[in-house]
PyMOL Python script that loads the backbone (N, CA, C, O; Angstrom):
from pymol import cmd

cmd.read_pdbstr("""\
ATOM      1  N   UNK A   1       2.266  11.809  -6.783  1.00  0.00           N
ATOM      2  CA  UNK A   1       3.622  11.309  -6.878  1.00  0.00           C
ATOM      3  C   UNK A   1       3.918  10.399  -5.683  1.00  0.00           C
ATOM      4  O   UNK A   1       3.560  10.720  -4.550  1.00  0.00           O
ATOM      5  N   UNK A   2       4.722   9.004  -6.002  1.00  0.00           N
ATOM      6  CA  UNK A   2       4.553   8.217  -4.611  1.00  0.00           C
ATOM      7  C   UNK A   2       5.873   8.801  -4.238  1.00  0.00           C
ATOM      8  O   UNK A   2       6.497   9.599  -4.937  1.00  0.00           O
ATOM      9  N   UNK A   3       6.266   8.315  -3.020  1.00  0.00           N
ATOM     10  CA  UNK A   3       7.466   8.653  -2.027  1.00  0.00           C
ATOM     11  C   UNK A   3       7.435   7.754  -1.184  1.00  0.00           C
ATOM     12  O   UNK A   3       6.553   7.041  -0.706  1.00  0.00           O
ATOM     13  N   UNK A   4       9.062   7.932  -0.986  1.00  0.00           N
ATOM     14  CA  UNK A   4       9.520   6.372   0.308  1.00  0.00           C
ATOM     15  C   UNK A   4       8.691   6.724   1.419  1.00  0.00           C
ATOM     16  O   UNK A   4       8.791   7.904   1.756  1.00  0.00           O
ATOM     17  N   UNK A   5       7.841   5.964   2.126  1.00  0.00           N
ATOM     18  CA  UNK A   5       7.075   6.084   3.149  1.00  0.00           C
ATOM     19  C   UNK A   5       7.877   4.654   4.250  1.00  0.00           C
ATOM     20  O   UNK A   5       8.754   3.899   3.831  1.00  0.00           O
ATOM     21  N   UNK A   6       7.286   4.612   5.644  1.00  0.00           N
ATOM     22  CA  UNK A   6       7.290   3.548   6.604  1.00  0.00           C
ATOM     23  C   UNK A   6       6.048   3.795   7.630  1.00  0.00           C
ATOM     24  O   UNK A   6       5.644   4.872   8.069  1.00  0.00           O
ATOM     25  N   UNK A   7       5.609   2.608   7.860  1.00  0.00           N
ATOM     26  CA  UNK A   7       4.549   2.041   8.608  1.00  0.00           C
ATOM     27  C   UNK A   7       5.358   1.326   9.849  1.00  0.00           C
ATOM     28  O   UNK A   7       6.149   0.443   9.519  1.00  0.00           O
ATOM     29  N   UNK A   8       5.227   1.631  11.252  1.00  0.00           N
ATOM     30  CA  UNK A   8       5.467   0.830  12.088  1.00  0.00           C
ATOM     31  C   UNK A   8       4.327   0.025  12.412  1.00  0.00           C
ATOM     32  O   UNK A   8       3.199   0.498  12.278  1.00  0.00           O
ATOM     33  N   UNK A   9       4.530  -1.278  12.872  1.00  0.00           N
ATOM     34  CA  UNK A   9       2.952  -1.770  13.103  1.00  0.00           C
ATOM     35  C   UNK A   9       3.231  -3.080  14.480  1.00  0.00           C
ATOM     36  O   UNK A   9       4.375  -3.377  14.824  1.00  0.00           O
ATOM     37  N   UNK A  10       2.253  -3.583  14.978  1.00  0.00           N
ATOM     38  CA  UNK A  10       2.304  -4.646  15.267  1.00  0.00           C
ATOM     39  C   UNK A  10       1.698  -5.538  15.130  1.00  0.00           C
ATOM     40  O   UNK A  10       0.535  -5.136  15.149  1.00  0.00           O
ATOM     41  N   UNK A  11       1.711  -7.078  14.926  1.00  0.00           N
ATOM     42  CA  UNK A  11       0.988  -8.109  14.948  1.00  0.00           C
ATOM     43  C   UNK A  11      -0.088  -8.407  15.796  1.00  0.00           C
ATOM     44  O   UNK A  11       0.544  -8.492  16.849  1.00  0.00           O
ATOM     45  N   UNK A  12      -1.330  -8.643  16.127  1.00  0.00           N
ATOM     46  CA  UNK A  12      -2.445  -8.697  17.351  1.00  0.00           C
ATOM     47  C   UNK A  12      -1.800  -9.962  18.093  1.00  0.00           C
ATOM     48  O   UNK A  12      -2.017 -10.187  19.284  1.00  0.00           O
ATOM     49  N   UNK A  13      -0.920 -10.836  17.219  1.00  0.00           N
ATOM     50  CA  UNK A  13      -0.919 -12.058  17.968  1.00  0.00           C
ATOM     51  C   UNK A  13       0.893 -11.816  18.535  1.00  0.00           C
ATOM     52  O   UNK A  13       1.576 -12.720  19.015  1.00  0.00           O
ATOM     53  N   UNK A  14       1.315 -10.512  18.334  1.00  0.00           N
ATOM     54  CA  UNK A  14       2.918 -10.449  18.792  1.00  0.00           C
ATOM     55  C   UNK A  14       2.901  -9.368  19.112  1.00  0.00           C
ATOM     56  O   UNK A  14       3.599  -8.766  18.296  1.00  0.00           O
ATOM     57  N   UNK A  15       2.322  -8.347  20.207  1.00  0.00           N
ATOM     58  CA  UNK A  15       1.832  -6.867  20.376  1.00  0.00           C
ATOM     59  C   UNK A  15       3.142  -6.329  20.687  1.00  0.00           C
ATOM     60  O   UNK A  15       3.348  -5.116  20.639  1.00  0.00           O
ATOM     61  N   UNK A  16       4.187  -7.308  21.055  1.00  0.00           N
ATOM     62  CA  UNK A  16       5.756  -6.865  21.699  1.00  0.00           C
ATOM     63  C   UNK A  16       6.492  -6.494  20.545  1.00  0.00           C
ATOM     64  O   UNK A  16       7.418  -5.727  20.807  1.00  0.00           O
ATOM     65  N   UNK A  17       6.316  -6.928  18.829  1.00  0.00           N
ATOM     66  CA  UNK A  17       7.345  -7.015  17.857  1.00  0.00           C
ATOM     67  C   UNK A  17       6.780  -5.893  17.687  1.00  0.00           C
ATOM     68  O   UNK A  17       5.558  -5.744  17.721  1.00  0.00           O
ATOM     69  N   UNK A  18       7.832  -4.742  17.433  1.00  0.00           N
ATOM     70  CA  UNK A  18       7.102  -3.877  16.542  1.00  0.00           C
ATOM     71  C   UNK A  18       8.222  -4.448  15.096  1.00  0.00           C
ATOM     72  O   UNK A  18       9.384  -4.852  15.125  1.00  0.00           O
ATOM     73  N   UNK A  19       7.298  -4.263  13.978  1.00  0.00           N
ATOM     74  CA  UNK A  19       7.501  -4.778  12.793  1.00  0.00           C
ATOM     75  C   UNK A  19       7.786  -3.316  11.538  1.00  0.00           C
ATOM     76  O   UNK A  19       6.831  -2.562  11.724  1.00  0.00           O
ATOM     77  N   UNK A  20       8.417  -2.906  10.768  1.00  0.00           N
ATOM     78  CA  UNK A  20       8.233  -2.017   9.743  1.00  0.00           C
ATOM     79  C   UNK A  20       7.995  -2.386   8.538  1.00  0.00           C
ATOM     80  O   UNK A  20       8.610  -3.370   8.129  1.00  0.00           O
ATOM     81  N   UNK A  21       7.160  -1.787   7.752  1.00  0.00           N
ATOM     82  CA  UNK A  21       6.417  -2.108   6.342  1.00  0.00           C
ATOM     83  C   UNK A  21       6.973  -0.689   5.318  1.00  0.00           C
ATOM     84  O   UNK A  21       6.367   0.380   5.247  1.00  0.00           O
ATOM     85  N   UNK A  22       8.094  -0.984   4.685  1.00  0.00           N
ATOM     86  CA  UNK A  22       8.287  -0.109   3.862  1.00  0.00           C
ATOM     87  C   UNK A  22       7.493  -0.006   2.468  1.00  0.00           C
ATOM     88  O   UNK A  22       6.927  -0.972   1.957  1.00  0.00           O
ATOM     89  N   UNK A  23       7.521   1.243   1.937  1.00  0.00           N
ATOM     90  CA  UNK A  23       6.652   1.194   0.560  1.00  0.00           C
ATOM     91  C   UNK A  23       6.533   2.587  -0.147  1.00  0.00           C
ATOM     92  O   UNK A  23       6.924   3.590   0.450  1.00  0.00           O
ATOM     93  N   UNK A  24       6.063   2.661  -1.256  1.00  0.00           N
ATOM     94  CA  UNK A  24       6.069   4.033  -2.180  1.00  0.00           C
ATOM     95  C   UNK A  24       4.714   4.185  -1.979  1.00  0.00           C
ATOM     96  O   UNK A  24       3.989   3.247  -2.310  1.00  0.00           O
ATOM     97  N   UNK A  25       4.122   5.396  -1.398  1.00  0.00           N
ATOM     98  CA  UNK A  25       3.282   5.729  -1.454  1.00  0.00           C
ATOM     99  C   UNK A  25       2.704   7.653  -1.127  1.00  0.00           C
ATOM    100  O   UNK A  25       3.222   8.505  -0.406  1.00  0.00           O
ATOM    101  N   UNK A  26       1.578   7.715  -1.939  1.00  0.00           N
ATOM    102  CA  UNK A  26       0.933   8.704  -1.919  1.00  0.00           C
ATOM    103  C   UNK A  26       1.204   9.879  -1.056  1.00  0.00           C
ATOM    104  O   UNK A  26       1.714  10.988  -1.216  1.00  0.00           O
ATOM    105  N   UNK A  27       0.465   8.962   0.292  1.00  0.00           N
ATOM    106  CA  UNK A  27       0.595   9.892   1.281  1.00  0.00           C
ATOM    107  C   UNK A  27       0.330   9.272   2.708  1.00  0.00           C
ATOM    108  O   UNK A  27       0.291   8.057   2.513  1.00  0.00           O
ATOM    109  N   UNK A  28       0.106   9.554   4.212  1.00  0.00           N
ATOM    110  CA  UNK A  28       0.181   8.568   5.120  1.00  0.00           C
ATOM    111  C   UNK A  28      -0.611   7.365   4.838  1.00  0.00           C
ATOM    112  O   UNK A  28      -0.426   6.150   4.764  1.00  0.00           O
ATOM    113  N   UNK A  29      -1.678   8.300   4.698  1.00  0.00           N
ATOM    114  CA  UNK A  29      -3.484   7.220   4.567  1.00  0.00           C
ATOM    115  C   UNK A  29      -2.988   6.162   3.717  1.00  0.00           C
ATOM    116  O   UNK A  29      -3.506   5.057   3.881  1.00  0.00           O
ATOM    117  N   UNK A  30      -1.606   6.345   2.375  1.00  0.00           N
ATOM    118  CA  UNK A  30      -1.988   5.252   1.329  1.00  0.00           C
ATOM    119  C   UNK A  30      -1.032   4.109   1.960  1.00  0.00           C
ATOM    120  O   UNK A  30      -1.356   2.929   1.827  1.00  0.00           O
ATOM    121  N   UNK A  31       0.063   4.444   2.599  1.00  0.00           N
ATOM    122  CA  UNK A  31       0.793   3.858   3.359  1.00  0.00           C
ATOM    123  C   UNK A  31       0.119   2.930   4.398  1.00  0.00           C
ATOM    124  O   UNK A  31       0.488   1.773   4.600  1.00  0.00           O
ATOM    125  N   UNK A  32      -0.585   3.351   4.840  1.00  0.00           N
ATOM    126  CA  UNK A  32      -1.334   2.766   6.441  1.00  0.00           C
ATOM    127  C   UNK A  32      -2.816   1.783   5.623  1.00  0.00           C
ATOM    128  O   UNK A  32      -3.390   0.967   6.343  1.00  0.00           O
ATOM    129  N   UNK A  33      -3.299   1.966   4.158  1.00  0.00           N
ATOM    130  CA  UNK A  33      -3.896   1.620   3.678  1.00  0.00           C
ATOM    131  C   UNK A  33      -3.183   0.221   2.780  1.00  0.00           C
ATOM    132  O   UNK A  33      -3.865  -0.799   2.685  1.00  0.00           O
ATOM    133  N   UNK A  34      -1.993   0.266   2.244  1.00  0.00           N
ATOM    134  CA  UNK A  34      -0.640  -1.043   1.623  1.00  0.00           C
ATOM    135  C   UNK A  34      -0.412  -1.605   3.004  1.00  0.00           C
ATOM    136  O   UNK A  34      -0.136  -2.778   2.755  1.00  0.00           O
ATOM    137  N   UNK A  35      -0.376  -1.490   4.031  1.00  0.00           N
ATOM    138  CA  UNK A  35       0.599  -1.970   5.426  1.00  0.00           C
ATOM    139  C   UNK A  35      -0.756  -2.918   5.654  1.00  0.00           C
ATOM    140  O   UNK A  35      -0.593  -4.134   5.544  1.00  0.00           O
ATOM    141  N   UNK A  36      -2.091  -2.409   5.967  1.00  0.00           N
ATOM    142  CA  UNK A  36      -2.997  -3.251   6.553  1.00  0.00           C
ATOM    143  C   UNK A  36      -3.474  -4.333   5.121  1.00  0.00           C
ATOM    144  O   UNK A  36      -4.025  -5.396   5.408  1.00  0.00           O
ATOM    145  N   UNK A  37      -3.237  -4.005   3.656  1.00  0.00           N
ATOM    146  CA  UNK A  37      -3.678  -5.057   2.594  1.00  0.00           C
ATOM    147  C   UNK A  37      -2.837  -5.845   3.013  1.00  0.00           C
ATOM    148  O   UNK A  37      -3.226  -7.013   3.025  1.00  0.00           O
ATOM    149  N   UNK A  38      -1.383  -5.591   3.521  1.00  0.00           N
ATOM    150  CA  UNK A  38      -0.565  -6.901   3.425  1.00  0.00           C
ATOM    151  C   UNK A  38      -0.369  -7.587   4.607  1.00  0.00           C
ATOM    152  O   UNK A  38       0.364  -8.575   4.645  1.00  0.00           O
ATOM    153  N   UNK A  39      -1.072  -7.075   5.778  1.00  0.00           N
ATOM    154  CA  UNK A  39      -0.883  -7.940   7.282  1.00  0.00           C
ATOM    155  C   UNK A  39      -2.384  -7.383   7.537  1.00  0.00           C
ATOM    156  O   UNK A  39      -2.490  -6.375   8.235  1.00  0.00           O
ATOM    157  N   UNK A  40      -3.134  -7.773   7.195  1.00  0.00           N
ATOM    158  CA  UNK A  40      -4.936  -7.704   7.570  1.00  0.00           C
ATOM    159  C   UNK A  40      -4.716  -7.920   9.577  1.00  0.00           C
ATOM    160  O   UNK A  40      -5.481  -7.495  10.443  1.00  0.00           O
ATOM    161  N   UNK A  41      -3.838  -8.453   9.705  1.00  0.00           N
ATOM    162  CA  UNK A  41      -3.996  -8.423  11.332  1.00  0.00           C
ATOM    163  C   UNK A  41      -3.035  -7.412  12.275  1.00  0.00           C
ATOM    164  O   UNK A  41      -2.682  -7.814  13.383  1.00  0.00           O
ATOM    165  N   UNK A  42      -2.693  -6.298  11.869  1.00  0.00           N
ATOM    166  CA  UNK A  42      -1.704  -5.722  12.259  1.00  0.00           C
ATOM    167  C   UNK A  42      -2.376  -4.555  12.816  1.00  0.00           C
ATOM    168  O   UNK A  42      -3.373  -4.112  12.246  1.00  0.00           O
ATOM    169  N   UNK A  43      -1.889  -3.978  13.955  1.00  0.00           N
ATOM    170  CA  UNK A  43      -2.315  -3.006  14.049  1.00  0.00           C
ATOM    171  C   UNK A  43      -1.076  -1.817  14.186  1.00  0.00           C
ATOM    172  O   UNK A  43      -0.073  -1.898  14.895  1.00  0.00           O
ATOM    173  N   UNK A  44      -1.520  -0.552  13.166  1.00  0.00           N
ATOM    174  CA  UNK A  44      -0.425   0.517  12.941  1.00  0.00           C
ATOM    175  C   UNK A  44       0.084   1.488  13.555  1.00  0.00           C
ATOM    176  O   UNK A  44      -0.573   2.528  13.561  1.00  0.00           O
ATOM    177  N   UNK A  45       0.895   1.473  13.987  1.00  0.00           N
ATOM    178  CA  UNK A  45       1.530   2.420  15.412  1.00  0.00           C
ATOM    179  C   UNK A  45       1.870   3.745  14.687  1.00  0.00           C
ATOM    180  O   UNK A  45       1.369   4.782  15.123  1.00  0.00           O
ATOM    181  N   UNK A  46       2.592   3.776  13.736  1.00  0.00           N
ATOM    182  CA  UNK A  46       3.216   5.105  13.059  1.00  0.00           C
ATOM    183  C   UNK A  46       3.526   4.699  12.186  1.00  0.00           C
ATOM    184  O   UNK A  46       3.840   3.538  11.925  1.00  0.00           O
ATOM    185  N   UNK A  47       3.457   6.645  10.837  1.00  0.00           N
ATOM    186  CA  UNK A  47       3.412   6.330   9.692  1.00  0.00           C
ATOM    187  C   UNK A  47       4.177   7.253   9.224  1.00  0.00           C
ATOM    188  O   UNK A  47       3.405   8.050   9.757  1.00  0.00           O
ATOM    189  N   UNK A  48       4.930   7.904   8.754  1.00  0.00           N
ATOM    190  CA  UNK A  48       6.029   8.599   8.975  1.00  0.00           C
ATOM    191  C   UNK A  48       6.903   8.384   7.418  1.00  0.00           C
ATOM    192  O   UNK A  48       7.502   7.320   7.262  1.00  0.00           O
ATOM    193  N   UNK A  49       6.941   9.651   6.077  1.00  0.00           N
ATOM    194  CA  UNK A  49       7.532   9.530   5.053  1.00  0.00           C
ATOM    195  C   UNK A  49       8.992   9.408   5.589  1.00  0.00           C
ATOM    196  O   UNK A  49       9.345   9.868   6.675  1.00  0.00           O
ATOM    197  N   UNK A  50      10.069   8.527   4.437  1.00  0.00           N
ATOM    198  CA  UNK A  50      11.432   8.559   4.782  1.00  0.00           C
ATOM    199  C   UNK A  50      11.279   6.765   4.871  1.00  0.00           C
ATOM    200  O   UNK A  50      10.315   6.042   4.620  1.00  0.00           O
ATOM    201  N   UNK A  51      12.784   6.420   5.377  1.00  0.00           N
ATOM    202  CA  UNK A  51      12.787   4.481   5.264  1.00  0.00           C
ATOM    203  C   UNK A  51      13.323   4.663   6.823  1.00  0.00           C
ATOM    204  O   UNK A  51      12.759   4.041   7.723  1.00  0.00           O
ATOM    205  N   UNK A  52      14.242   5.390   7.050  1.00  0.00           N
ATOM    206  CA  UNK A  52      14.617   5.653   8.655  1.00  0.00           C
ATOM    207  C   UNK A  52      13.911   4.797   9.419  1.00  0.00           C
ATOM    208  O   UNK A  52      12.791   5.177   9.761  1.00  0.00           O
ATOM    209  N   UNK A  53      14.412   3.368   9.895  1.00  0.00           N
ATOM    210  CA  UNK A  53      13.339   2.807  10.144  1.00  0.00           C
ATOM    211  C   UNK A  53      13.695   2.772  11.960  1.00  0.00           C
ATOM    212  O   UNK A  53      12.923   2.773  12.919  1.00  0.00           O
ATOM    213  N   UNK A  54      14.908   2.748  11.897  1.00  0.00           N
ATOM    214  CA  UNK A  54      15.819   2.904  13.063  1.00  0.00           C
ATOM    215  C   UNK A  54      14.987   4.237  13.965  1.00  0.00           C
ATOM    216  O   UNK A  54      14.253   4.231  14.953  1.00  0.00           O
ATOM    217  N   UNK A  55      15.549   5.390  13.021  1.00  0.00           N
ATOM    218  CA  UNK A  55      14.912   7.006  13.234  1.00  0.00           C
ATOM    219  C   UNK A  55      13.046   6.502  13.966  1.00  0.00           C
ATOM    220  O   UNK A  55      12.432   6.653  15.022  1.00  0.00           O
ATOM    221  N   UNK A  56      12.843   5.976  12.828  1.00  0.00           N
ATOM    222  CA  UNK A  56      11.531   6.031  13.377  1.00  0.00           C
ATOM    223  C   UNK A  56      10.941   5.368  14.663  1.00  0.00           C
ATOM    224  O   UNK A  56      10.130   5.924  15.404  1.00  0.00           O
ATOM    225  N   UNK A  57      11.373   4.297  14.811  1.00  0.00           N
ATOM    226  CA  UNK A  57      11.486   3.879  16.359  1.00  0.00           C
ATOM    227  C   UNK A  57      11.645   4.402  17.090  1.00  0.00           C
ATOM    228  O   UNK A  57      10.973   4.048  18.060  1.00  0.00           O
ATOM    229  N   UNK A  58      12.409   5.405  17.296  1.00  0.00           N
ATOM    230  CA  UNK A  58      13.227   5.872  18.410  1.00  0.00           C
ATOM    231  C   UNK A  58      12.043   6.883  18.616  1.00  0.00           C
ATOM    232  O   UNK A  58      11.592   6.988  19.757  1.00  0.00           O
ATOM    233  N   UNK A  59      11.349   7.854  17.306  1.00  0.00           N
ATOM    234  CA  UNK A  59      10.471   8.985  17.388  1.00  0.00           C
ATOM    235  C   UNK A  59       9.465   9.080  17.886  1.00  0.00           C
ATOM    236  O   UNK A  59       8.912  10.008  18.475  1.00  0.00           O
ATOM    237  N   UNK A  60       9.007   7.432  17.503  1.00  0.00           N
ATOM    238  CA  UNK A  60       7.814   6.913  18.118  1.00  0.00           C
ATOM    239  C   UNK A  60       7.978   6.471  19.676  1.00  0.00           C
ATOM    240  O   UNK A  60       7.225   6.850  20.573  1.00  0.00           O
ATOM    241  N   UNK A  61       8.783   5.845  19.795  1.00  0.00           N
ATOM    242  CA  UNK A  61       9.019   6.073  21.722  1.00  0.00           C
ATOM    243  C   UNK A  61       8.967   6.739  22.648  1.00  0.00           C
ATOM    244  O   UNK A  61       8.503   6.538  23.770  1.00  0.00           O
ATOM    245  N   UNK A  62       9.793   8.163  21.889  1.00  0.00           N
ATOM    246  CA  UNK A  62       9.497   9.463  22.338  1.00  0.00           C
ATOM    247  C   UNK A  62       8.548  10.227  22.596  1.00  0.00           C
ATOM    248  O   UNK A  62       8.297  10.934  23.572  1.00  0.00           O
ATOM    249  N   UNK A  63       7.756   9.929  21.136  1.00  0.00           N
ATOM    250  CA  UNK A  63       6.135  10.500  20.832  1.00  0.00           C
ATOM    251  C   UNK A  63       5.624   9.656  22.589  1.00  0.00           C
ATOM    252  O   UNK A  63       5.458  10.154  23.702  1.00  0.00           O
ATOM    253  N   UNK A  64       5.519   8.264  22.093  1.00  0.00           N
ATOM    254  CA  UNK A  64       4.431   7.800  23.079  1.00  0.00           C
ATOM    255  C   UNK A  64       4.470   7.856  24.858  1.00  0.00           C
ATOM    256  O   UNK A  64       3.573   7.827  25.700  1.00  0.00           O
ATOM    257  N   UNK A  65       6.048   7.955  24.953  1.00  0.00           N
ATOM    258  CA  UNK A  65       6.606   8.422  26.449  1.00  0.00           C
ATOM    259  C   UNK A  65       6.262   9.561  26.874  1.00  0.00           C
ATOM    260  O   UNK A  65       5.856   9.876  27.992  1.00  0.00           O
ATOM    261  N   UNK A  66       6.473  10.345  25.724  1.00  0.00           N
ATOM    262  CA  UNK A  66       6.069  12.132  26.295  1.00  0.00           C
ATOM    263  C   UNK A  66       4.435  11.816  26.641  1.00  0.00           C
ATOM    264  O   UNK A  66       3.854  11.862  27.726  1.00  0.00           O
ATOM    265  N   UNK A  67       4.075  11.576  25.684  1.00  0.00           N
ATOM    266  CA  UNK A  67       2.510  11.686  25.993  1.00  0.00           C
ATOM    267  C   UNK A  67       1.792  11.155  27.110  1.00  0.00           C
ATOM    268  O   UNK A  67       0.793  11.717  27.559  1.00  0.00           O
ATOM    269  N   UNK A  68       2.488   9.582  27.801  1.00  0.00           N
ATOM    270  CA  UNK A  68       2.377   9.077  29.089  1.00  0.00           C
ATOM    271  C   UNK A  68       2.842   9.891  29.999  1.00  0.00           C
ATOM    272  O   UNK A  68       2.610   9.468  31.131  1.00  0.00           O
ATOM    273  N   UNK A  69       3.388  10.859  29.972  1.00  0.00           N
ATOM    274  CA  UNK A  69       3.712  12.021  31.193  1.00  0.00           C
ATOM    275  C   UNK A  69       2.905  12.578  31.935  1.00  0.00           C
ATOM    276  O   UNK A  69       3.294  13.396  32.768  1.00  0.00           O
TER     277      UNK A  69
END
""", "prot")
cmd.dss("prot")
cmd.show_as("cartoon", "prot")
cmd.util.cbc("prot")
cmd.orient("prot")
């Protein structure tokens, strides 16, 4: 069954934009698998069911700050 999914990603040639790729999909893998068919140059930061795209930014900052601790 697909479900609202989001892909955060960035461009190799814009590593500063982070960009979101919404889409119906499977499950993370199929998400992170639609995000790279449609930007072959992107690389995927987070993948996260829901459209929250706002939410998801913020989670992922958090994620990656805590972990730089």
């Amino acid at each position: 069954m697909l479900k609202s999914h989001l892909a955060l990603y960035v461009e190799r040639d814009y590593p500063l934009e982070v960009m979101a790729f919404l889409c119906q999909a499977e499950d993370t893998d199929h998400v992170e698998e639609q995000c790279l068919d449609a930007y072959p140059s992107a690389d995927v930061l987070w993948v996260e069911e829901g459209m929250d795209v706002d939410g998801a930014v913020q989670r992922y900052w958090n994620t990656t700050s805590a972990e730089n601790q």
